[in-house]
Backbone bond lengths (Angstrom), bond angles and torsions (degrees), N, CA, C in turn:
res aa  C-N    CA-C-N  psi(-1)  N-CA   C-N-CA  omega(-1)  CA-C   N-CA-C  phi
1 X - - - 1.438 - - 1.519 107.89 -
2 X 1.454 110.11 132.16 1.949 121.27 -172.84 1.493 78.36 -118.35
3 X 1.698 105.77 142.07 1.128 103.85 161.45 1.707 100.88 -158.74
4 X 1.500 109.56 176.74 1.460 112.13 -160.38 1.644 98.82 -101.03
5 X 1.443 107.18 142.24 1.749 111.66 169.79 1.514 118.86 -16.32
6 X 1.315 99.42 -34.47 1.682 112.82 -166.39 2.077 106.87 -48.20
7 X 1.494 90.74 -47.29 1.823 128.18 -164.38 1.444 88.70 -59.98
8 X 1.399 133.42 -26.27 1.526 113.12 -147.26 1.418 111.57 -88.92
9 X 1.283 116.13 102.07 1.630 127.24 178.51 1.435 105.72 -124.16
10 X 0.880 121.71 174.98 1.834 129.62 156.60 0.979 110.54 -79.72
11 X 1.507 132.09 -56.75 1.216 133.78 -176.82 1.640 97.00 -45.02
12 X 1.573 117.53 -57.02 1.630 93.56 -174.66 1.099 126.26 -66.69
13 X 1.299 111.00 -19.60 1.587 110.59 156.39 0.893 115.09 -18.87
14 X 1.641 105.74 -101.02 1.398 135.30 -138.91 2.047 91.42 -73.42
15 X 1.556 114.19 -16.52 1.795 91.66 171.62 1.833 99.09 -73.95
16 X 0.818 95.12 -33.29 1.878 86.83 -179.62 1.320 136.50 -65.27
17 X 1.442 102.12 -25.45 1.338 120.66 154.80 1.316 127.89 -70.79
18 X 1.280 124.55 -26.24 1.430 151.91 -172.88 1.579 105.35 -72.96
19 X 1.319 105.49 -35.43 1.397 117.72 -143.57 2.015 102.64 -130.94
20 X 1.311 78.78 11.72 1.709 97.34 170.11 1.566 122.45 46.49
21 X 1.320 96.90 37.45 1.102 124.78 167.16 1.756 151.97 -67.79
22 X 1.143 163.36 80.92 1.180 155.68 -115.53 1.771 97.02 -103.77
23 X 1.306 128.51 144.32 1.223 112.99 174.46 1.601 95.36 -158.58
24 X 1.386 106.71 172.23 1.198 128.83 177.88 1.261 105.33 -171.16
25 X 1.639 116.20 121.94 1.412 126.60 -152.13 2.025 88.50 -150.78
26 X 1.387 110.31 122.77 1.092 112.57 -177.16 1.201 105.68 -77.75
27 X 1.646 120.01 144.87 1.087 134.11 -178.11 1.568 104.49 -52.44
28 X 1.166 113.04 179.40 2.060 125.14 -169.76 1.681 84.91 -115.40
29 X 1.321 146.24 -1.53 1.269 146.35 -173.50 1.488 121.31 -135.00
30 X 1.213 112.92 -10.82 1.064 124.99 -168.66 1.702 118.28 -76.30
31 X 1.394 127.95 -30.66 2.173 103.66 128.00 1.389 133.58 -42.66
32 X 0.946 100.59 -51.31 1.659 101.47 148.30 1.577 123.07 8.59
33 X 1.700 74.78 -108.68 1.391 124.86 -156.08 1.727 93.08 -52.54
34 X 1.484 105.90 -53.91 1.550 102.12 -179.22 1.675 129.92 -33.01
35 X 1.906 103.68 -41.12 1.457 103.30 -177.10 1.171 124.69 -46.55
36 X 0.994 99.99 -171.71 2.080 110.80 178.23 0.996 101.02 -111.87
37 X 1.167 152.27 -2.56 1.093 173.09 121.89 1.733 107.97 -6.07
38 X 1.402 86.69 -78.64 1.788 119.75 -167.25 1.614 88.28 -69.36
39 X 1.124 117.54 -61.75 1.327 112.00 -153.68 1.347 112.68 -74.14
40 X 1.420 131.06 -22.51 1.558 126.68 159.25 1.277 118.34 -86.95
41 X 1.394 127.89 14.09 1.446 134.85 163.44 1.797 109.56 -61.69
42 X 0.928 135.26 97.97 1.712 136.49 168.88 1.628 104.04 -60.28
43 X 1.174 116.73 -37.59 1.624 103.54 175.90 1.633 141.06 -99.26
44 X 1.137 94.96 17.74 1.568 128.57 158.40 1.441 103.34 -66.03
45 X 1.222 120.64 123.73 1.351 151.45 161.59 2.173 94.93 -22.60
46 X 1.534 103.81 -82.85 1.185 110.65 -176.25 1.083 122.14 -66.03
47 X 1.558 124.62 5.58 1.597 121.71 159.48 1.535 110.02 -84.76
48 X 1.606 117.03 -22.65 1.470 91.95 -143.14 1.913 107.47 -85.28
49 X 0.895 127.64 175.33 1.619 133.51 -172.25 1.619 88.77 -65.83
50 X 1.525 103.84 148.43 1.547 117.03 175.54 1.689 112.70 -141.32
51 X 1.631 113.29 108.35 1.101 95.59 161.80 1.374 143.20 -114.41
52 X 1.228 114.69 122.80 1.571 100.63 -147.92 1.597 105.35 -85.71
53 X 1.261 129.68 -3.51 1.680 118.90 157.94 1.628 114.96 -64.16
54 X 1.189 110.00 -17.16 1.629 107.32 -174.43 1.649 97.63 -120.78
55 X 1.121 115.76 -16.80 1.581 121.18 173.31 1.891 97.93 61.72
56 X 0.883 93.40 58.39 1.718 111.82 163.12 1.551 127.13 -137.35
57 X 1.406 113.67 157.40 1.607 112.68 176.75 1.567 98.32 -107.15
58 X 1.276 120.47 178.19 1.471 123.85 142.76 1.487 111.33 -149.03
59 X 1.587 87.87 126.40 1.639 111.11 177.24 1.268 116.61 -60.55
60 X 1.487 131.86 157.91 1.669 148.79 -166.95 1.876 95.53 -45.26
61 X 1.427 112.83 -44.21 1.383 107.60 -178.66 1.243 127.26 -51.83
62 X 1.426 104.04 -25.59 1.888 120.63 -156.61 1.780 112.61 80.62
63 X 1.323 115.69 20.94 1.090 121.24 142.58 1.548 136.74 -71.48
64 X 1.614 108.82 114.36 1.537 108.55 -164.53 2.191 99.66 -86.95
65 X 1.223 97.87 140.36 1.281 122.97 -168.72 1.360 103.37 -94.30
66 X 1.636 127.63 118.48 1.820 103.23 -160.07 1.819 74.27 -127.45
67 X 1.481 83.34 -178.68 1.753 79.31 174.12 1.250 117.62 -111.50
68 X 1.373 100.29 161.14 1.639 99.20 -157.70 1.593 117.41 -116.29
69 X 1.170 103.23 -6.06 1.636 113.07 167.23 1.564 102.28 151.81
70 X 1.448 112.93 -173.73 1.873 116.33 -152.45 1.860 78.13 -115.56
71 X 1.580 89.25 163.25 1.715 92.18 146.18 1.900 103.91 -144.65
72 X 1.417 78.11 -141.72 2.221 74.58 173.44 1.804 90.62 -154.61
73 X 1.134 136.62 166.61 1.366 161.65 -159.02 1.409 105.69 -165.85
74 X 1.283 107.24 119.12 1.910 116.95 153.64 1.110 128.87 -111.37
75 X 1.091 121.99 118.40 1.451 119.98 176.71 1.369 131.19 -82.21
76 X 1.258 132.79 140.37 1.451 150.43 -160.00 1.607 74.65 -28.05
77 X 1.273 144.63 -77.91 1.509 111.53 -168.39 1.287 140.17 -42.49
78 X 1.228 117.44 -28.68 1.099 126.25 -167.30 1.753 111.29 101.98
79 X 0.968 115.52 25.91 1.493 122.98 177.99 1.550 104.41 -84.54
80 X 1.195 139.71 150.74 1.091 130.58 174.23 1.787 106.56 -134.21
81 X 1.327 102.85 140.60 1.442 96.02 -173.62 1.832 97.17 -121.35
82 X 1.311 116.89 -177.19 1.235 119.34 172.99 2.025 120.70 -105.27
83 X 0.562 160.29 91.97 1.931 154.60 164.70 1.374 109.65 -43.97
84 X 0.856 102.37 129.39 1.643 115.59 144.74 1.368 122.10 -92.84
85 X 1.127 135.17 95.36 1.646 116.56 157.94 1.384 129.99 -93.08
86 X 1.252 96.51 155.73 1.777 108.68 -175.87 1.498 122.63 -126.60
């Protein structure tokens, strides 16, 4: 399955996965992300260091980002996903 930025949800995910499906769905950021801009930004989410044995980031300062509790989100479907914030 090819599909356009438009497609990119979780929910379509996880039906494509469900449904044993192969996909590749361009990111909704991904002009973006390419600039020089974006990519020498340190406080952008997808720049900052991630470690996933301690499940922390650390920001441009060297401040480590820990997490700080879950929530839940539904979307106009009624899909519900889980958050982490930090």
């Amino acid at each position: 399955m090819i599909a356009d930025a438009g497609y990119e949800s979780i929910e379509n995910y996880l039906y494509l996965e469900e449904h044993g499906q192969d996909c590749f769905i361009k990111p909704q950021n991904h002009e973006k992300s390419k600039t020089r801009k974006h990519k020498t930004n340190k406080y952008i989410v997808d720049n900052l260091l991630y470690d996933k044995e301690n499940d922390e980031s650390t920001c441009a300062r060297g401040d480590k980002l820990t997490s700080c509790g879950t929530g839940k989100k539904v979307t106009a479907n009624g899909y519900e996903t889980e958050l982490c914030y930090y």
